[in-house]
PDBQT receptor file of N, H, CA, C and O in Angstrom, charges set to zero:
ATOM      1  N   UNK A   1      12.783  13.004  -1.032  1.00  0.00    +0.000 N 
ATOM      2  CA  UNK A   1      12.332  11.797  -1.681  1.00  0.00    +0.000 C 
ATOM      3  C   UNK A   1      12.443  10.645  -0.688  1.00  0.00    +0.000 C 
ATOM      4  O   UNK A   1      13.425  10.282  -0.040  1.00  0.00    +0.000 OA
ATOM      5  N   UNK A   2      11.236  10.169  -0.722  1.00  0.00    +0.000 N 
ATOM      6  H   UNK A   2      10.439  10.464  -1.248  1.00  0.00    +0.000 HD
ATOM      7  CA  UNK A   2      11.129   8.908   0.317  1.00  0.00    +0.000 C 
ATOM      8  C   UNK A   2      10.911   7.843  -0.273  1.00  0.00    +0.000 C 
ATOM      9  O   UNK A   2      10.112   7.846  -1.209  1.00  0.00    +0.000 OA
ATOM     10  N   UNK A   3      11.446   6.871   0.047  1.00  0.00    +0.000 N 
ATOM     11  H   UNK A   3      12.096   6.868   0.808  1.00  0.00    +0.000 HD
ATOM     12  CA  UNK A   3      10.586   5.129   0.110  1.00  0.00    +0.000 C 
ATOM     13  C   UNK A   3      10.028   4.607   0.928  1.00  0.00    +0.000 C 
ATOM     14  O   UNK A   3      10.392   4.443   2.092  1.00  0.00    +0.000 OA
ATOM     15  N   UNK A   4       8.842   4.197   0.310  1.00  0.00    +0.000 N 
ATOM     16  H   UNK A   4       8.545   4.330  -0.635  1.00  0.00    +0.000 HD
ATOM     17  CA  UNK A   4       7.750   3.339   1.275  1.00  0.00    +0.000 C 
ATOM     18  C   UNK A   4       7.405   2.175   0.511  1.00  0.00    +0.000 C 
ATOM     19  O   UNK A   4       7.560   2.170  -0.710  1.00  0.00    +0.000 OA
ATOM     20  N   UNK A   5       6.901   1.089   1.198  1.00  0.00    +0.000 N 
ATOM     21  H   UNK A   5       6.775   1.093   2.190  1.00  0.00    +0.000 HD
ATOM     22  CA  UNK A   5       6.238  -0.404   0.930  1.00  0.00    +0.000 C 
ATOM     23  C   UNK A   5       4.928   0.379   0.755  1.00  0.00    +0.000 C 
ATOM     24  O   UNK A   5       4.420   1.323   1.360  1.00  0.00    +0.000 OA
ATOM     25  N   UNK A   6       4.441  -0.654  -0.701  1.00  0.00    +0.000 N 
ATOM     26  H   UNK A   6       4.854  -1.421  -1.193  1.00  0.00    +0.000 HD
ATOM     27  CA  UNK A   6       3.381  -0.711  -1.048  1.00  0.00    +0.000 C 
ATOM     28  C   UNK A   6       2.631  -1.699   0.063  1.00  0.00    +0.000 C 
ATOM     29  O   UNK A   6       3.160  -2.778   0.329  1.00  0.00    +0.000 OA
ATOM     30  N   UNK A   7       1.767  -1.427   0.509  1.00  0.00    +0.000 N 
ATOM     31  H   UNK A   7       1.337  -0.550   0.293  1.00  0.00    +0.000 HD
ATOM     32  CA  UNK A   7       1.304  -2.596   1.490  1.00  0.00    +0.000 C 
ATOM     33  C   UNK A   7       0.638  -3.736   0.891  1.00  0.00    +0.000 C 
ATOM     34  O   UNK A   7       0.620  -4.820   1.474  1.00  0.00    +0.000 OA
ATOM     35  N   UNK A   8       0.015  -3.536  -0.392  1.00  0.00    +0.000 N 
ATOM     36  H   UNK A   8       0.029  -2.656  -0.866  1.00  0.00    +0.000 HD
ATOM     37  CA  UNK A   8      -0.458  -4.807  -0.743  1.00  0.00    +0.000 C 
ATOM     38  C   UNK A   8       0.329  -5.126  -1.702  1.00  0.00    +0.000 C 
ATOM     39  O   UNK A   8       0.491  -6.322  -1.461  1.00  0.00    +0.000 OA
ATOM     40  N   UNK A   9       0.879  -4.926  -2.536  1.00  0.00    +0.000 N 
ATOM     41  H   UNK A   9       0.749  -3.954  -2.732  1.00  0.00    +0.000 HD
ATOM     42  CA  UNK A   9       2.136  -5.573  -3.259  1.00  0.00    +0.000 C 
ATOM     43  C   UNK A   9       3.167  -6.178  -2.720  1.00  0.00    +0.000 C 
ATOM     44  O   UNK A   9       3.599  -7.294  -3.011  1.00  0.00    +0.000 OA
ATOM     45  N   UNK A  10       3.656  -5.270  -1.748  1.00  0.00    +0.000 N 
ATOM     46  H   UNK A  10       3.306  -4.363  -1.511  1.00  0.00    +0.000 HD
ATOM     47  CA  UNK A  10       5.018  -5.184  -1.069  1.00  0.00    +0.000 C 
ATOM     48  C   UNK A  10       6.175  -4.567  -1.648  1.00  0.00    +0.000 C 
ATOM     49  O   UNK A  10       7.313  -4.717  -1.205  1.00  0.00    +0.000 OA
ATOM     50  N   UNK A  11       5.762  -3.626  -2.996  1.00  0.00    +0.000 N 
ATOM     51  H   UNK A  11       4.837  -3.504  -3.356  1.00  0.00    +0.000 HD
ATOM     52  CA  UNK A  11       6.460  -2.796  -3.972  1.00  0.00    +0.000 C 
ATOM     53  C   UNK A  11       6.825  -1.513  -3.421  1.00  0.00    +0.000 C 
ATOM     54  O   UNK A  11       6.010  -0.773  -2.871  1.00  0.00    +0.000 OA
ATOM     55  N   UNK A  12       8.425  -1.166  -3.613  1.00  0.00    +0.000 N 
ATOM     56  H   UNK A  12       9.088  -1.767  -4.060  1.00  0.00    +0.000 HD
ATOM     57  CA  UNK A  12       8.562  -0.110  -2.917  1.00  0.00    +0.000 C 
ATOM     58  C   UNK A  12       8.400   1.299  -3.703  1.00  0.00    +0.000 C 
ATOM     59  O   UNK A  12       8.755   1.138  -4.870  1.00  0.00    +0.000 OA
ATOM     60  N   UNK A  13       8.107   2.229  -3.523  1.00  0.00    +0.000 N 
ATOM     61  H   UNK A  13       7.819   2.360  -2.574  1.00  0.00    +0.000 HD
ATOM     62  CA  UNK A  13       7.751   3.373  -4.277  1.00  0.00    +0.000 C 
ATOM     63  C   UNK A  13       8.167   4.406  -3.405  1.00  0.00    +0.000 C 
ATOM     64  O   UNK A  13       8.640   4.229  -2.283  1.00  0.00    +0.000 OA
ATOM     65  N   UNK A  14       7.861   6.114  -4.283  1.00  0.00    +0.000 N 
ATOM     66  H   UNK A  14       7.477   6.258  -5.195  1.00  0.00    +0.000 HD
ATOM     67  CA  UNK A  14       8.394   7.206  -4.036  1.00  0.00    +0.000 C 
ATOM     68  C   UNK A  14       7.629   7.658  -3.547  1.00  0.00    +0.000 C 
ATOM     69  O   UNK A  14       6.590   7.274  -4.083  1.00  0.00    +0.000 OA
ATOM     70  N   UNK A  15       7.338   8.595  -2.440  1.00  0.00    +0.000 N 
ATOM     71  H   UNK A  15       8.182   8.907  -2.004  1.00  0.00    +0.000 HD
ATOM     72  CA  UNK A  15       5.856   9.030  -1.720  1.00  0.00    +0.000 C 
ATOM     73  C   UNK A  15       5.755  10.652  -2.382  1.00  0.00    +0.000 C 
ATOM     74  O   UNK A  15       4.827  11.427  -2.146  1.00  0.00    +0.000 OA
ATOM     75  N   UNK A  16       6.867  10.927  -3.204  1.00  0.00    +0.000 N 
ATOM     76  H   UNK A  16       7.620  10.298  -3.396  1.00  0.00    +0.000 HD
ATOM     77  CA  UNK A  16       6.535  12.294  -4.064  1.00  0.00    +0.000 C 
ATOM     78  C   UNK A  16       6.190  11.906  -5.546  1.00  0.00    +0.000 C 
ATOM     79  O   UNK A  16       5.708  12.734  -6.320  1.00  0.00    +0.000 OA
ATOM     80  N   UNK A  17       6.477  10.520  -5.929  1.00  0.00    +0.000 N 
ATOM     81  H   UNK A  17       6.868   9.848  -5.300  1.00  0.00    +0.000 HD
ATOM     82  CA  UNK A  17       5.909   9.822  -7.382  1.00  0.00    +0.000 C 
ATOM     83  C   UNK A  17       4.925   9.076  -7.247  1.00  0.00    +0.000 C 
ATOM     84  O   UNK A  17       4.438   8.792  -8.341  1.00  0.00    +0.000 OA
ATOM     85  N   UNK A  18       4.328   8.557  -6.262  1.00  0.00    +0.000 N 
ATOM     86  H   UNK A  18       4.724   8.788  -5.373  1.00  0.00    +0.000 HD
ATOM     87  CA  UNK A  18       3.565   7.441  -6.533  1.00  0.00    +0.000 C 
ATOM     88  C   UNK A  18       2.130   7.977  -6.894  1.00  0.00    +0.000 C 
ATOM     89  O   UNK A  18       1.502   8.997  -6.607  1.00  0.00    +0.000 OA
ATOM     90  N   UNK A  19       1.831   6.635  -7.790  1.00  0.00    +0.000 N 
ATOM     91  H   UNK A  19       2.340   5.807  -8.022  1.00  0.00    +0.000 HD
ATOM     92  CA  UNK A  19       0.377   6.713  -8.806  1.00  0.00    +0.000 C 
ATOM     93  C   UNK A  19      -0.800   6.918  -7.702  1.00  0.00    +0.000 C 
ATOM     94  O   UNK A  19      -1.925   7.372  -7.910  1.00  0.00    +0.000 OA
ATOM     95  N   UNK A  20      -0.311   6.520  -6.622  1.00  0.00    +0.000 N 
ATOM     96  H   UNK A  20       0.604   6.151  -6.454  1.00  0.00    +0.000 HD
ATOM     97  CA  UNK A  20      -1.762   6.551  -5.798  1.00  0.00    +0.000 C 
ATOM     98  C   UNK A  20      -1.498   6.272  -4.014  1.00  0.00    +0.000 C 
ATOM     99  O   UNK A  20      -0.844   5.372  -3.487  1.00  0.00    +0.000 OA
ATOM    100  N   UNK A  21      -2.388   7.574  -3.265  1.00  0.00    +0.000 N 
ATOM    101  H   UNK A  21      -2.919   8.305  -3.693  1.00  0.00    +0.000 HD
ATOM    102  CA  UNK A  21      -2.334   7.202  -1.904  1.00  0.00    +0.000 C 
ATOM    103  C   UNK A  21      -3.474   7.636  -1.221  1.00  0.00    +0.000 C 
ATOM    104  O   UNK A  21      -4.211   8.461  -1.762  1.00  0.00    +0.000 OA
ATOM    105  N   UNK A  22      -3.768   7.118   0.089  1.00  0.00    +0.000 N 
ATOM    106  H   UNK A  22      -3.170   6.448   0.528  1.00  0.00    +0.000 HD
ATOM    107  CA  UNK A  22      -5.022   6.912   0.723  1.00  0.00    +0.000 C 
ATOM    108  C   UNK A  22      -4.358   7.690   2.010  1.00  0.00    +0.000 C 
ATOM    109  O   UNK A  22      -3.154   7.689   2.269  1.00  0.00    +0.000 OA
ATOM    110  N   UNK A  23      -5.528   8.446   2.870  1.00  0.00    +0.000 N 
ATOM    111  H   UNK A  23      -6.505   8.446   2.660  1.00  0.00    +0.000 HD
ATOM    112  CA  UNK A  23      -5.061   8.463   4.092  1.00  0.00    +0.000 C 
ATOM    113  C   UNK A  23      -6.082   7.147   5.224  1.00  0.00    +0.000 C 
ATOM    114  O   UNK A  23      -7.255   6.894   4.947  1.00  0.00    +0.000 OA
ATOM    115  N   UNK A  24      -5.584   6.684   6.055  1.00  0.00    +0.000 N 
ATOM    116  H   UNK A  24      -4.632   6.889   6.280  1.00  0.00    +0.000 HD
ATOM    117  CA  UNK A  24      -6.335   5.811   7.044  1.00  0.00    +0.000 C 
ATOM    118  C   UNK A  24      -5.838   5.665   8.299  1.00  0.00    +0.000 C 
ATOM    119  O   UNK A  24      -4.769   5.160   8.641  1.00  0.00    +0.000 OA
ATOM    120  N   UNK A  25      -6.906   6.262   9.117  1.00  0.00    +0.000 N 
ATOM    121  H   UNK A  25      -7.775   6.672   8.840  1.00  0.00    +0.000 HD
ATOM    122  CA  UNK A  25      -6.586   6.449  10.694  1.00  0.00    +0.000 C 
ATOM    123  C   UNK A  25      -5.553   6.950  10.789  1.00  0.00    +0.000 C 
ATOM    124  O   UNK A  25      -4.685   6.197  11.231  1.00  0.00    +0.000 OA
ATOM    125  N   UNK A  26      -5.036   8.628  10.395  1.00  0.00    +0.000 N 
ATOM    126  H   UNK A  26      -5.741   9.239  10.036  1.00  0.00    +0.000 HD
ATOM    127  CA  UNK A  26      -4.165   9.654  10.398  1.00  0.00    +0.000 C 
ATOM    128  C   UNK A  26      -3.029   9.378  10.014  1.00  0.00    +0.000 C 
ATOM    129  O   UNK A  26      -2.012  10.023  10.269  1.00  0.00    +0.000 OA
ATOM    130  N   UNK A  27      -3.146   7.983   9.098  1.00  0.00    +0.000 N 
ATOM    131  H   UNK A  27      -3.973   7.459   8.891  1.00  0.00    +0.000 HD
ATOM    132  CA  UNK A  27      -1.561   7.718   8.265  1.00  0.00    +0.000 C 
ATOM    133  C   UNK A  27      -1.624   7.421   6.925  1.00  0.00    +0.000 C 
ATOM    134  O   UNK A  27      -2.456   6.696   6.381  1.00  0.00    +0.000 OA
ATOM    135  N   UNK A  28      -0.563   8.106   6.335  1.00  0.00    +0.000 N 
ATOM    136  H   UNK A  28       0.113   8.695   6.778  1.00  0.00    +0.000 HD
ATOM    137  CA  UNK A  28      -0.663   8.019   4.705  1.00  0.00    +0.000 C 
ATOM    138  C   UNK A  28      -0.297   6.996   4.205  1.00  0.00    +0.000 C 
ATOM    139  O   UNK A  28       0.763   6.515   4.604  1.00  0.00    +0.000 OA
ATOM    140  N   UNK A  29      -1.174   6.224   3.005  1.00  0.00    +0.000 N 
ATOM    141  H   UNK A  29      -2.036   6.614   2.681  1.00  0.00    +0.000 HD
ATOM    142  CA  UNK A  29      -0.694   5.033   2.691  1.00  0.00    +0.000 C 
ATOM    143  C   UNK A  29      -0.385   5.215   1.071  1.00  0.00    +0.000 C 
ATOM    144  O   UNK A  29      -1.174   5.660   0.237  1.00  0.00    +0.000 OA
ATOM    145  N   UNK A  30       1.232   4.668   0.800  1.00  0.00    +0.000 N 
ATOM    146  H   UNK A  30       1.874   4.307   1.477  1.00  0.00    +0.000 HD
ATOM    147  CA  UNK A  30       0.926   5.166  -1.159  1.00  0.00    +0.000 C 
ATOM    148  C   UNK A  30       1.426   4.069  -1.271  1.00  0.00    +0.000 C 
ATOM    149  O   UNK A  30       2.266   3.463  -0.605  1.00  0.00    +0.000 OA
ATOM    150  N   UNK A  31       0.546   3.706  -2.660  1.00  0.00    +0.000 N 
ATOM    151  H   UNK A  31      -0.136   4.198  -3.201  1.00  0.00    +0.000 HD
ATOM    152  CA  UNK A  31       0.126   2.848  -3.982  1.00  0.00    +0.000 C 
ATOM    153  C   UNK A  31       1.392   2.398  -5.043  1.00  0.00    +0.000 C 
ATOM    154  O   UNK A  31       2.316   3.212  -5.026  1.00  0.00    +0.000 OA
ATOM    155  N   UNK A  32       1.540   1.514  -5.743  1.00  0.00    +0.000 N 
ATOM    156  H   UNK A  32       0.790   0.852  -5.757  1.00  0.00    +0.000 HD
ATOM    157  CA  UNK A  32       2.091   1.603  -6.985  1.00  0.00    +0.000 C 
ATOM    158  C   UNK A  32       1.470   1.706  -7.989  1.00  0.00    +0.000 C 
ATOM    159  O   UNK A  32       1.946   1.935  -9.101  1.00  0.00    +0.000 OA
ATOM    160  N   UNK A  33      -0.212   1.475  -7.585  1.00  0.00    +0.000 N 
ATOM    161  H   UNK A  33      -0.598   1.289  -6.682  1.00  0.00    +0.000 HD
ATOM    162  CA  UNK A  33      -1.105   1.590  -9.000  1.00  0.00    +0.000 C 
ATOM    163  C   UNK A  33      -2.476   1.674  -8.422  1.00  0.00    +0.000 C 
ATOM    164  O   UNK A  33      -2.688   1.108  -7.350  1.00  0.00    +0.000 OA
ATOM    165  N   UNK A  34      -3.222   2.186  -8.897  1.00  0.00    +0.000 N 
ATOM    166  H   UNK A  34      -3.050   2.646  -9.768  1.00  0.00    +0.000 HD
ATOM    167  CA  UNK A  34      -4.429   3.108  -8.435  1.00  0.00    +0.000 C 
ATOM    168  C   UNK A  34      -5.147   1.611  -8.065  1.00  0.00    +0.000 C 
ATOM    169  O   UNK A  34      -5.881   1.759  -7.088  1.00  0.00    +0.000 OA
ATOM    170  N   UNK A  35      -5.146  -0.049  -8.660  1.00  0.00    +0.000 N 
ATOM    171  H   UNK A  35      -4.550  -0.169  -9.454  1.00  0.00    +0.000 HD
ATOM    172  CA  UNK A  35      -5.225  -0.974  -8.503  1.00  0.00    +0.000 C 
ATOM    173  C   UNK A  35      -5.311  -1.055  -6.930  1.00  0.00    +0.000 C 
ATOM    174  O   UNK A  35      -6.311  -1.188  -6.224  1.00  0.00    +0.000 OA
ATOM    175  N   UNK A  36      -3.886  -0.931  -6.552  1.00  0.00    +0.000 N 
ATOM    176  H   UNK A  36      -3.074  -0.823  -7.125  1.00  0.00    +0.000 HD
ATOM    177  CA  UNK A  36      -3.738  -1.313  -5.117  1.00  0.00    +0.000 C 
ATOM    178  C   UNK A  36      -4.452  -0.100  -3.890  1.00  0.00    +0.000 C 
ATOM    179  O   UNK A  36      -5.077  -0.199  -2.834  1.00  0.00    +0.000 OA
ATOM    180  N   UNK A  37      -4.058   0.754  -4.543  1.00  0.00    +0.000 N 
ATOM    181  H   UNK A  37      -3.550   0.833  -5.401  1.00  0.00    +0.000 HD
ATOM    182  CA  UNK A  37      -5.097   1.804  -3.847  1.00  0.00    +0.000 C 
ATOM    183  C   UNK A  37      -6.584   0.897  -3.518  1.00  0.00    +0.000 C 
ATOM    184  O   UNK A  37      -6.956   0.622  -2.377  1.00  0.00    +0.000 OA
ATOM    185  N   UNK A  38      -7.171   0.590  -4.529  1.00  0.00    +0.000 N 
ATOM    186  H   UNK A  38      -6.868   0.813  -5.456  1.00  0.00    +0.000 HD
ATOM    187  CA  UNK A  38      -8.800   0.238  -4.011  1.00  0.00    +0.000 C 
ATOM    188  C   UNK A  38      -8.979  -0.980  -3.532  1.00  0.00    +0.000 C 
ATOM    189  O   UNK A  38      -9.914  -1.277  -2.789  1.00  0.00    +0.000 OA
ATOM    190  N   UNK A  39      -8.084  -1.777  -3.930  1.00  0.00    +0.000 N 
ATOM    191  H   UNK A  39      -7.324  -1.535  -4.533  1.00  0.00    +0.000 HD
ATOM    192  CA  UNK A  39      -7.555  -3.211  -3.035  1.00  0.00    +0.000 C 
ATOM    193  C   UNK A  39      -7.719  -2.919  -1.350  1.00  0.00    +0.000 C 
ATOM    194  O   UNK A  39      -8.502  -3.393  -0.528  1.00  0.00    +0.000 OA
ATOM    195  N   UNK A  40      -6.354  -1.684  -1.195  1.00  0.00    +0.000 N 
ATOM    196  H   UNK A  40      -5.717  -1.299  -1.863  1.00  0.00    +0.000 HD
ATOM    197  CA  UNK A  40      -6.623  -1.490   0.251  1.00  0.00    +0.000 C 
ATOM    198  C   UNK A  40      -7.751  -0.820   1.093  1.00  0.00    +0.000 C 
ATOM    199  O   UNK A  40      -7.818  -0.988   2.311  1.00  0.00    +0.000 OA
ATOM    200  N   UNK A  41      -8.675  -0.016   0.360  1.00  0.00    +0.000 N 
ATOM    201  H   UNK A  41      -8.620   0.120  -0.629  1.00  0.00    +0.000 HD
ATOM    202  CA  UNK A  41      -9.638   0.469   0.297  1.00  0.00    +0.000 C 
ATOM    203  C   UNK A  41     -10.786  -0.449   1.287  1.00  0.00    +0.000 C 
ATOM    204  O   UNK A  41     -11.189  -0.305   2.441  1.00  0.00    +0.000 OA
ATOM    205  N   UNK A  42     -11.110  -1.590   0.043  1.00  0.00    +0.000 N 
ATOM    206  H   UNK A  42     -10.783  -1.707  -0.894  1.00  0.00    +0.000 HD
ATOM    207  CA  UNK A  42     -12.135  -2.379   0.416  1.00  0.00    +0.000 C 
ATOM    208  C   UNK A  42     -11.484  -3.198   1.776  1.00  0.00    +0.000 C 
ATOM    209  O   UNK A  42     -12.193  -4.087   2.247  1.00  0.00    +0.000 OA
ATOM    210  N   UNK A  43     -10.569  -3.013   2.223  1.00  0.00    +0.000 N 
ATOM    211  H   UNK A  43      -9.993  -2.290   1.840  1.00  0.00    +0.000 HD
ATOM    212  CA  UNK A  43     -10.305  -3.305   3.477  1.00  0.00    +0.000 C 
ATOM    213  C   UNK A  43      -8.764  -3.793   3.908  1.00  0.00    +0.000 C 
ATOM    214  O   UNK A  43      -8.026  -4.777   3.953  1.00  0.00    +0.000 OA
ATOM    215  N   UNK A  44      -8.829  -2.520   4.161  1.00  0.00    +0.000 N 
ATOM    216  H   UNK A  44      -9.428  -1.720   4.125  1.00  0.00    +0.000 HD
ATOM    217  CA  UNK A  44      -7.287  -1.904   5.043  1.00  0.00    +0.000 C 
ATOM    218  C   UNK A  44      -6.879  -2.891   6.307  1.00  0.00    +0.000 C 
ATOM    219  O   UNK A  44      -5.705  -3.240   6.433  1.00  0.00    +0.000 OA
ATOM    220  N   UNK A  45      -7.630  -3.213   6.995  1.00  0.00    +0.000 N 
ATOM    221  H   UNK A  45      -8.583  -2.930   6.893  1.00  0.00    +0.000 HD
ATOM    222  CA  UNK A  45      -7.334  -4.020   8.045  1.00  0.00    +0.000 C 
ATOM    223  C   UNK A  45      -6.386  -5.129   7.828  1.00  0.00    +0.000 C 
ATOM    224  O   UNK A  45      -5.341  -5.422   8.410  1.00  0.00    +0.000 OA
ATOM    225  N   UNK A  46      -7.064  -5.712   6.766  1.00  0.00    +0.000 N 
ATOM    226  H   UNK A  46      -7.912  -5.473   6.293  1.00  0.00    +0.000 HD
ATOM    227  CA  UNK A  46      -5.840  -6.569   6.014  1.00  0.00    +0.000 C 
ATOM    228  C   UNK A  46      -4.636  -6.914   5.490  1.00  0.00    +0.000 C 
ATOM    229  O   UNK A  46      -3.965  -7.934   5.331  1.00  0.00    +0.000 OA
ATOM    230  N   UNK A  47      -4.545  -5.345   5.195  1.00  0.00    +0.000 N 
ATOM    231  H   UNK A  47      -5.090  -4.517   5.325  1.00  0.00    +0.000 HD
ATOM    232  CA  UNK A  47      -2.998  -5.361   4.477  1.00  0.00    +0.000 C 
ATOM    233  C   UNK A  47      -2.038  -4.503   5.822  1.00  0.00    +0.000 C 
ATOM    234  O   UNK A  47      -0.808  -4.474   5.865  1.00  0.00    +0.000 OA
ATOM    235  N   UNK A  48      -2.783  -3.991   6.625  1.00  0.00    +0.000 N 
ATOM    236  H   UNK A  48      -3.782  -4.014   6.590  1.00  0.00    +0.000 HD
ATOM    237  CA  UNK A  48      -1.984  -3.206   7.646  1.00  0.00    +0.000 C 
ATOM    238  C   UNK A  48      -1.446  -4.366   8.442  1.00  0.00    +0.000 C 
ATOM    239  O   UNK A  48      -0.245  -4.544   8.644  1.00  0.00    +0.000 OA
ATOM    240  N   UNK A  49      -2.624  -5.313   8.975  1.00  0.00    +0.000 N 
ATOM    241  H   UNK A  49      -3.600  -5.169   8.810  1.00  0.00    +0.000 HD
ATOM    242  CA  UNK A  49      -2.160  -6.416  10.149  1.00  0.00    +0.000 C 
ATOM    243  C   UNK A  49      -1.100  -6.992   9.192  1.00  0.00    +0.000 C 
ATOM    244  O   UNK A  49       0.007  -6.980   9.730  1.00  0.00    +0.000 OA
ATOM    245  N   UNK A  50      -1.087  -7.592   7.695  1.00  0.00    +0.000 N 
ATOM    246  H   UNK A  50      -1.986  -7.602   7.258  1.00  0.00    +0.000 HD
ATOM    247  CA  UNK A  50      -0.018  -8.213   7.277  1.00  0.00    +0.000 C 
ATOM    248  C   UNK A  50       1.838  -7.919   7.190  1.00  0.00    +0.000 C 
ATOM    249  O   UNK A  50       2.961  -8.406   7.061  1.00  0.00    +0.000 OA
ATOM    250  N   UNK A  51       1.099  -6.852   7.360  1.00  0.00    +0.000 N 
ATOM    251  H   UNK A  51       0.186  -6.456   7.464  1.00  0.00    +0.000 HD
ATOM    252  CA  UNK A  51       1.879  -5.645   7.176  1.00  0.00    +0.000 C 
ATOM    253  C   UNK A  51       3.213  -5.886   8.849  1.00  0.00    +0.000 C 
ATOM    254  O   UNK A  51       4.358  -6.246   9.125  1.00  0.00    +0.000 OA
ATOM    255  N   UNK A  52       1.773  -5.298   9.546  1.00  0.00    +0.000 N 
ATOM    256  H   UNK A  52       0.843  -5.006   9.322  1.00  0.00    +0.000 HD
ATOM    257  CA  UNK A  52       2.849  -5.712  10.625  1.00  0.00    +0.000 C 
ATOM    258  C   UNK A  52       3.206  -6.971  11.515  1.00  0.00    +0.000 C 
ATOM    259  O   UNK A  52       3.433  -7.068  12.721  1.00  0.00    +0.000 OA
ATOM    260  N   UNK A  53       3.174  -7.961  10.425  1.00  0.00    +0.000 N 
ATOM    261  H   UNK A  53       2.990  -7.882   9.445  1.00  0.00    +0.000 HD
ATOM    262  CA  UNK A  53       2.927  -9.406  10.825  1.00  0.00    +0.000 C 
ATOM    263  C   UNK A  53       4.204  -9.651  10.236  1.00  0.00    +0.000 C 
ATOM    264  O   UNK A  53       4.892 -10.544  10.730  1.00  0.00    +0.000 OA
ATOM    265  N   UNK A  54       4.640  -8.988   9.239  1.00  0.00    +0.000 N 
ATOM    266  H   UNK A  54       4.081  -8.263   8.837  1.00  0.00    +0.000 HD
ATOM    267  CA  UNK A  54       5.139  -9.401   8.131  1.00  0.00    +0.000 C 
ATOM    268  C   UNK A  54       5.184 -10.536   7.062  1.00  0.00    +0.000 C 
ATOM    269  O   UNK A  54       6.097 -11.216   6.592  1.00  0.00    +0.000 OA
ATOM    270  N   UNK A  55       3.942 -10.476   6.879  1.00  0.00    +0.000 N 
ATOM    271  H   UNK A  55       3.201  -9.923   7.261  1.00  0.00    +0.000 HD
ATOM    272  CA  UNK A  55       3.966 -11.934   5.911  1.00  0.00    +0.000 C 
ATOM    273  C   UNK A  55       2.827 -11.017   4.869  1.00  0.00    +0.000 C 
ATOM    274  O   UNK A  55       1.645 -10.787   5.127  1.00  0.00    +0.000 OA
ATOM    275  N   UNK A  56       3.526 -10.637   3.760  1.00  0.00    +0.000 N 
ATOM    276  H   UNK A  56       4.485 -10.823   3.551  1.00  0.00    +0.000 HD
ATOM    277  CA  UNK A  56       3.024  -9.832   2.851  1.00  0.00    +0.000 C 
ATOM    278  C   UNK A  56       1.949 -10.279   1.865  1.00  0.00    +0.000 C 
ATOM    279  O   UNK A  56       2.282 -10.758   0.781  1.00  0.00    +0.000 OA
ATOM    280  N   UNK A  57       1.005 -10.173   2.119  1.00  0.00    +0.000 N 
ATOM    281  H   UNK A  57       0.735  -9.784   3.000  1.00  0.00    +0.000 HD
ATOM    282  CA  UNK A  57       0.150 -10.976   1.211  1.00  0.00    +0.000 C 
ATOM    283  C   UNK A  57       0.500 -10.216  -0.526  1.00  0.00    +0.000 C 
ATOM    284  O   UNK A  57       0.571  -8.987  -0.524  1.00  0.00    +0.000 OA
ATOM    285  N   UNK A  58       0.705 -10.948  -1.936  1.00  0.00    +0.000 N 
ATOM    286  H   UNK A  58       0.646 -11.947  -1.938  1.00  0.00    +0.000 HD
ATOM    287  CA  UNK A  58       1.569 -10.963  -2.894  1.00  0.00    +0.000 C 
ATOM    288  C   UNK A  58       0.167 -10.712  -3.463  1.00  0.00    +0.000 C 
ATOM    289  O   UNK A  58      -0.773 -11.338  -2.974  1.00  0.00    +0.000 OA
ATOM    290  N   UNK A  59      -0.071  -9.727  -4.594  1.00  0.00    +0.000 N 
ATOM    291  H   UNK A  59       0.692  -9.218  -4.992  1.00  0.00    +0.000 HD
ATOM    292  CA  UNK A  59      -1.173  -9.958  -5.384  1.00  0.00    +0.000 C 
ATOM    293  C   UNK A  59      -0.690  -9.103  -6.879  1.00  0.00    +0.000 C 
ATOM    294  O   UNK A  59      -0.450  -7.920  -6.639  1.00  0.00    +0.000 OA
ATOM    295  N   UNK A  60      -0.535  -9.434  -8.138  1.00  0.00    +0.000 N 
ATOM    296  H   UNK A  60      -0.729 -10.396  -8.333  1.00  0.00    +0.000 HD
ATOM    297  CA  UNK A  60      -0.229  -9.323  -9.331  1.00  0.00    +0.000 C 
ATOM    298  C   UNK A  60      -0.874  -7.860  -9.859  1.00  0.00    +0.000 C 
ATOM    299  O   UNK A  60      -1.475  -7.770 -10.929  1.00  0.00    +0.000 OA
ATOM    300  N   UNK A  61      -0.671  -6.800  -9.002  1.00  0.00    +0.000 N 
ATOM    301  H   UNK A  61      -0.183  -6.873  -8.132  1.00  0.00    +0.000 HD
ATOM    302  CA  UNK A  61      -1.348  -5.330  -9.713  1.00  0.00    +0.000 C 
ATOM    303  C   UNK A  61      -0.779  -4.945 -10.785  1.00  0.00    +0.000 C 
ATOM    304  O   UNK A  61      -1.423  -4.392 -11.676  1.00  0.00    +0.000 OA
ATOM    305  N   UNK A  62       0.868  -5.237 -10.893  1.00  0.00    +0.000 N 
ATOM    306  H   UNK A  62       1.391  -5.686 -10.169  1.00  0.00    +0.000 HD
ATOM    307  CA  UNK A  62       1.731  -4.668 -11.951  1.00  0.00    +0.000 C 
ATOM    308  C   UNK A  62       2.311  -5.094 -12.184  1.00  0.00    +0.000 C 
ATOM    309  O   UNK A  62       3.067  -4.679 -13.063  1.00  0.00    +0.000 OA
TER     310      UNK A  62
């Protein structure tokens, strides 16, 4: 059992529970809600650079 950051929430979740994950450019990305899944979808670039910027962009999925 793992924890990972939701990348567009910034919600941490289980990568053997979570509602939803994407693969992008040979890395797995999981969801807290199928929401954020298609959030990152329409463009990943966004939440990855924030990601490793660290300044989490906050958006109300759940």
């Amino acid at each position: 059992m793992a924890k990972v950051k939701d990348v567009v929430c910034g919600m941490w979740v289980d990568t053997e529970t979570a509602p939803a994950k994407t693969e992008y450019k040979g890395k797995t990305y999981y969801f807290c809600a199928p929401g954020c899944k298609v959030a990152f979808e329409k463009d990943p670039e966004k939440y990855i650079k924030a990601e490793e910027s660290h300044t989490h962009p906050r958006h109300r999925c759940c």
